[in-house]
C-alpha positions in Angstrom: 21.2 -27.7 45.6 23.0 -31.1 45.1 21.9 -33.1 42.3 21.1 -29.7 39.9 22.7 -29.5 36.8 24.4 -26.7 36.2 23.1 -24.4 33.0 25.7 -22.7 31.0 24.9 -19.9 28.9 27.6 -17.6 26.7 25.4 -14.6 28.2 23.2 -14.3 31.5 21.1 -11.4 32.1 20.0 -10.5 35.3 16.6 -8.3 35.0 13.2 -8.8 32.9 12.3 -5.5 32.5 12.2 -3.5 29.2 16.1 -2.9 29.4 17.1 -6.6 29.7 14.5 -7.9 26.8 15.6 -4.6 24.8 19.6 -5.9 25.5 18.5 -9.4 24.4 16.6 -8.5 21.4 19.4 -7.0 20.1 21.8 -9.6 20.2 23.0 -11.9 17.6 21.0 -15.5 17.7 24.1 -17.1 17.8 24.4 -16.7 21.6 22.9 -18.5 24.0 21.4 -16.1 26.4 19.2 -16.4 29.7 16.9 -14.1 31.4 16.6 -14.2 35.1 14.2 -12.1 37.0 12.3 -12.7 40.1 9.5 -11.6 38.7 7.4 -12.4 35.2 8.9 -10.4 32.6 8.2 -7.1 32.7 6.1 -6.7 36.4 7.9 -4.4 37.7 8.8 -0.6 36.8 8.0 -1.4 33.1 4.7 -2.4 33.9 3.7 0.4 36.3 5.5 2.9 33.6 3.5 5.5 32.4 4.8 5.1 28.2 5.8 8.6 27.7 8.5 8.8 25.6 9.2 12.4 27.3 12.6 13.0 25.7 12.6 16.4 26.6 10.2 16.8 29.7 12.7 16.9 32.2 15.7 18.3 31.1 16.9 22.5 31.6 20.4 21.8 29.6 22.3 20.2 26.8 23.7 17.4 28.4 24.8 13.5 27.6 21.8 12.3 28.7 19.8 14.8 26.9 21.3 13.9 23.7 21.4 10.0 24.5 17.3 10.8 25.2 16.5 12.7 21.9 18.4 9.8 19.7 16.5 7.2 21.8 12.7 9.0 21.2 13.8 9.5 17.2 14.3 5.0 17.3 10.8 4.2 18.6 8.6 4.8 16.1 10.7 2.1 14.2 11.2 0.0 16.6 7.1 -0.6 17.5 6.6 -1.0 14.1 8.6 -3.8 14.2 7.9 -5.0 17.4 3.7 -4.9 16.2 4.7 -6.7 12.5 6.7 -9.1 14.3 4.3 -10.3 17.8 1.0 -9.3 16.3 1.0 -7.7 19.5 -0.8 -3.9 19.5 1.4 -1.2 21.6 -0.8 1.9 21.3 1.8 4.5 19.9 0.9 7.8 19.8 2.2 10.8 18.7 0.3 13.9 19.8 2.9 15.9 21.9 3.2 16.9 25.6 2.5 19.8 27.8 4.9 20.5 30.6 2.2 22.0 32.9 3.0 24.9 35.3 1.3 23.6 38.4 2.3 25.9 40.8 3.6 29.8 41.2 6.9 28.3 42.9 8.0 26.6 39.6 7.7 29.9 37.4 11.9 29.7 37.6 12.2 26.4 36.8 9.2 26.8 34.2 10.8 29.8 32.5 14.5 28.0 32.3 13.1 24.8 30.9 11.5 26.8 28.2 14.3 28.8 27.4 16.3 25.8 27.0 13.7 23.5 25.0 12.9 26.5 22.3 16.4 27.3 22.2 17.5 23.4 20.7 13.6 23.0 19.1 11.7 26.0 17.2 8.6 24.1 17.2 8.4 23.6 21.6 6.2 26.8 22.4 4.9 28.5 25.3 1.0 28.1 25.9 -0.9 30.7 27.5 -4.7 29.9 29.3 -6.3 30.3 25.5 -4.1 28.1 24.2 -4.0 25.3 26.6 -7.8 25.3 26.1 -7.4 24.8 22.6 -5.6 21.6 23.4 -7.3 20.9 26.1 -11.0 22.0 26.3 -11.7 20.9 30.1 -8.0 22.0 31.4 -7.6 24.6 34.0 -3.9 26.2 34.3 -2.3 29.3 32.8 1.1 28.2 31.4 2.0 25.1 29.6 5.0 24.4 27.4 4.0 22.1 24.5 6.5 19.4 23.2 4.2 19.0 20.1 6.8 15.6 18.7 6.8 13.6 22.2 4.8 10.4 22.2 3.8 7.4 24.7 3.2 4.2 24.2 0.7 1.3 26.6 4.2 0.3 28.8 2.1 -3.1 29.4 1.6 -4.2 25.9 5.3 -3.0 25.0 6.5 -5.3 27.5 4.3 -7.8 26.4 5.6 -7.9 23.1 9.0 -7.5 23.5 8.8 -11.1 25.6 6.7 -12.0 22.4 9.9 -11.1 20.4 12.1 -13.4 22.2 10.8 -17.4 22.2 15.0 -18.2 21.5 15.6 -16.9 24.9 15.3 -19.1 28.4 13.8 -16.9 30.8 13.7 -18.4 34.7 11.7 -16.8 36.9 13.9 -17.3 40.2 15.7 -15.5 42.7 19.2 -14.9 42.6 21.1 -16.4 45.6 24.8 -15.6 45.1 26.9 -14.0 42.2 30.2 -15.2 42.3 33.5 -15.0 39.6 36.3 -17.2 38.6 37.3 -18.0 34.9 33.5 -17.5 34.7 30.6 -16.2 36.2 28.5 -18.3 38.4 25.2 -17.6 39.6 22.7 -19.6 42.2 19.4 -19.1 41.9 16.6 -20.7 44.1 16.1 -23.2 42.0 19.3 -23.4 39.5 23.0 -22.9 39.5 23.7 -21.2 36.1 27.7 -20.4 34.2 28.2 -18.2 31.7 31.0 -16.6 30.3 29.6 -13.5 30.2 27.0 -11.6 32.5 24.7 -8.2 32.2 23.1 -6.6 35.4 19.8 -5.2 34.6 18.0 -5.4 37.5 17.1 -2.1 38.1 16.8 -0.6 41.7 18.1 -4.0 42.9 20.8 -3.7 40.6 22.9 -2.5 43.5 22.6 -5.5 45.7 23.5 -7.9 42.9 26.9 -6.0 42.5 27.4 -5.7 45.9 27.9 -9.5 45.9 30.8 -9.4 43.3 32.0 -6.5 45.3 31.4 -3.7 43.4 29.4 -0.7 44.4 26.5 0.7 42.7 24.6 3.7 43.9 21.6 3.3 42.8 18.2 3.1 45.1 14.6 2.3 44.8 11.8 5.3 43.7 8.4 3.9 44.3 5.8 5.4 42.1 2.0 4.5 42.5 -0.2 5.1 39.5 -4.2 4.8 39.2 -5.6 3.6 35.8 -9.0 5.7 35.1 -11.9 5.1 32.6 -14.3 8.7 31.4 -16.3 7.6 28.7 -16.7 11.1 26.9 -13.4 12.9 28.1 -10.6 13.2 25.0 -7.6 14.3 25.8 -4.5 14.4 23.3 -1.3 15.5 24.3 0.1 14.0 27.8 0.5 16.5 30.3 3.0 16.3 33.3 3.2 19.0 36.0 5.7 20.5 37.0 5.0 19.0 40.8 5.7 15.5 39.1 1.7 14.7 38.3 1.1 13.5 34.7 -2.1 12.3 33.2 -1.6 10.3 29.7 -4.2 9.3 27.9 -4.8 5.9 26.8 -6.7 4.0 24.1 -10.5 3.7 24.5 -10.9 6.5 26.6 -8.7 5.3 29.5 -6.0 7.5 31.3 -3.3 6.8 33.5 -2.7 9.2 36.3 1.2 9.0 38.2 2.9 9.4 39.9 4.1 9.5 43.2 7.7 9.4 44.9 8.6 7.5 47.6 12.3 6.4 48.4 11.4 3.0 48.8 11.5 -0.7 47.1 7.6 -1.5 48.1 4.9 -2.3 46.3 2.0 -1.4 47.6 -0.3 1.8 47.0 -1.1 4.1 49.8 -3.9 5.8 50.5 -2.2 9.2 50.6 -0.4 8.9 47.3 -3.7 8.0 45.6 -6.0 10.4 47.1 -2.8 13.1 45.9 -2.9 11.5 42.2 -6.8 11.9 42.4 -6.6 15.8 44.0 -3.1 16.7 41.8 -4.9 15.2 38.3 -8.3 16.5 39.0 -6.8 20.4 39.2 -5.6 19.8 35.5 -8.5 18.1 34.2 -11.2 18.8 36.7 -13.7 16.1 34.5 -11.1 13.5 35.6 -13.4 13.7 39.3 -16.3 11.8 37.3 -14.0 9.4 36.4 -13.8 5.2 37.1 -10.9 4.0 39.0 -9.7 1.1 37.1 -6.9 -0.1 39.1 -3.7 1.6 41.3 -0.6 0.0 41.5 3.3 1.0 41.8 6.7 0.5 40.3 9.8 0.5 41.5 12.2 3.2 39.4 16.1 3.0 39.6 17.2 6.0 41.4 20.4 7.6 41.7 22.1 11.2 42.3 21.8 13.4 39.8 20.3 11.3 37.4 23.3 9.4 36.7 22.4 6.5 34.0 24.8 3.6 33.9 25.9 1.8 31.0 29.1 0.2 31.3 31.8 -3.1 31.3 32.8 -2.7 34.6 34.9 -5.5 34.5 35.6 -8.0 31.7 32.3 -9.6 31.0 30.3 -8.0 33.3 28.0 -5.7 32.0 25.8 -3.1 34.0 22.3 -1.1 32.7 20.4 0.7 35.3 19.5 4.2 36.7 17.0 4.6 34.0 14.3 5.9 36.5 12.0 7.7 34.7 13.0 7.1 31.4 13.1 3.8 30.6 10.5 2.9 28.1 12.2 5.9 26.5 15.9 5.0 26.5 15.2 0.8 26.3 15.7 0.7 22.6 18.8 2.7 22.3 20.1 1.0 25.5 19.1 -2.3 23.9 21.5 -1.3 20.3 24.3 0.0 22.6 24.5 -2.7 25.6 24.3 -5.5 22.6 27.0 -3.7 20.7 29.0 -3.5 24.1 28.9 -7.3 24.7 29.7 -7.8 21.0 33.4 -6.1 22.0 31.9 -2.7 20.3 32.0 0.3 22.5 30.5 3.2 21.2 32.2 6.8 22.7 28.9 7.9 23.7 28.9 5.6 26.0 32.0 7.4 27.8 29.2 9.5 29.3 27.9 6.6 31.1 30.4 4.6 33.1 31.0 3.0 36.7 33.9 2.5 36.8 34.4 5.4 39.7 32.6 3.6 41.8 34.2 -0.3 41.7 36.4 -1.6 44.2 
């Protein structure tokens, strides 16, 4: 590395994905801010991302998270908007609900509770018997479905797309990060770059963990892989998403094409087996069975931030170092809201509700 000159930057983030570009986007153009990822911007769990907004698919009980989830859903339609007018770039939002899909009898509890909950906090979530799912759904087979009629998705690629779109007065580097260290300022090494800045934001996801680990701080936070498969039916039209309750969704996509996710491994791999797709092609094709006549596009996987019980970290966990990850499912759905409060963070703003969402417990 001798001979390299040094870049300094008031602000470094660490992590291309929608949360880092969301961070960056809203921060005053004042700053001078980097982006380093391994990867190109957005290729990893962004990309693979199915685009459900899905504020209220997974969750039994009022909760932080919950709350943080409905505020997040209620900023998208905005945000796109802007995002679209800004880039030029198309991102495919639509609004036509969700049905939580009872795949199997051994859910019924878990069915019941979630419903119970959801109608409780939103009179227009209702419970959909075999007639009604058909109504929806012409080719669907099932008995049971809660329907989420405001949920939404979006094309997770072209989000990503344009959110990099939105930010030619950032310096992205697409290196790998050698060595984190800390003095009167931060200092990174890259593979190709030696980098100081005064301040420094960890967004990197299910590696988020090892990047902290070499400032010593402890993160827990692992790797989910989830392999998708893209699929084209030239005469199938779906509306709402639907997402089983054994973790299979199918989202339909512009121009008749659907994406069909996704698996769990507890892994940080990237490649698609041939059990996880023959168990998206089995799992998908007992919703819709049409979906067998379908084209297979493509299959590929992402990498979600994992942790216990869902925790999601948003945090200074020590002066100027900031830390956004354990999004795991839900990040396309919590980037813009993670983007207004990480940006308001580094501005020296904390918001309480982000109280909820600290690491502190777990530094050394």
């Amino acid at each position: 590395m001798e001979g390299v000159r040094i870049k300094t930057y008031d602000l470094v983030i660490i992590g291309a994905g929608v949360i880092g570009m969301s961070i960056a986007r809203n921060l005053p153009g004042s700053l001078s801010v980097a982006i380093i990822d391994r990867n190109q911007p957005g290729q990893r769990a962004s990309y693979a991302a199915g685009g459900m907004l899905g504020a209220q698919n997974e969750f039994y009980e009022d909760n932080a998270l919950y709350r943080l989830s409905m505020a997040g859903r209620a900023m998208m339609p905005e945000v796109i908007a802007a995002l679209e007018s800004e880039t030029g770039h198309p991102i495919h939002f639509s609004q036509q609900g969700l049905i939580k899909y009872l795949s199997r009898p051994e859910d019924i509890g878990m069915f019941n509770r979630q419903y119970q909950f959801l109608s409780s906090t939103d009179s227009k979530v209702r419970l959909l018997q075999q007639d009604d799912l058909k109504k929806l759904h012409a080719g669907i087979e099932g008995t049971s479905g809660i329907y989420i009629p405001d949920d939404g998705q979006i094309d997770a690629a072209c989000y990503t797309m344009a959110l990099k779109a939105s930010l030619a007065h950032i310096d992205f580097y697409e290196e790998e990060v050698i060595s984190l260290t800390h003095d009167s300022h931060y200092r990174i090494r890259t593979d190709r770059n030696q980098f100081v800045c005064e301040k420094l934001l960890i967004a990197g996801g299910a590696w988020s963990q090892d990047l902290l680990a070499m400032l010593n701080i402890h993160l827990p936070v692992s790797g989910m892989r989830g392999e998708v498969c893209y699929m084209y039916h030239p005469t199938l039209e779906l509306g709402p998403s639907l997402f089983g309750t054994n973790g299979c969704y199918i989202v339909p996509k512009h121009d008749h094409h659907y994406l069909i996710g996704a698996t769990s491994h507890p892994d940080r791999e990237t490649f698609v087996s041939d059990e996880g797709k023959d168990w998206l092609l089995t799992e998908s094709s007992n919703m819709i069975p049409a979906l067998k006549d379908g084209e297979i596009i493509r299959t590929y996987s992402g990498v979600r931030p994992f942790t216990e019980n869902h925790a999601l970290y948003l945090d200074e966990c020590r002066p100027g170092l900031y830390i956004a990850t354990g999004h795991y499912r839900n990040g396309i759905l919590l980037s813009a809201i993670t983007g207004r409060y990480m940006a308001e963070l580094i501005q020296g703003r904390r918001d309480p509700v982000l109280n909820h969402f600290k690491l502190k417990e777990f530094t050394t």
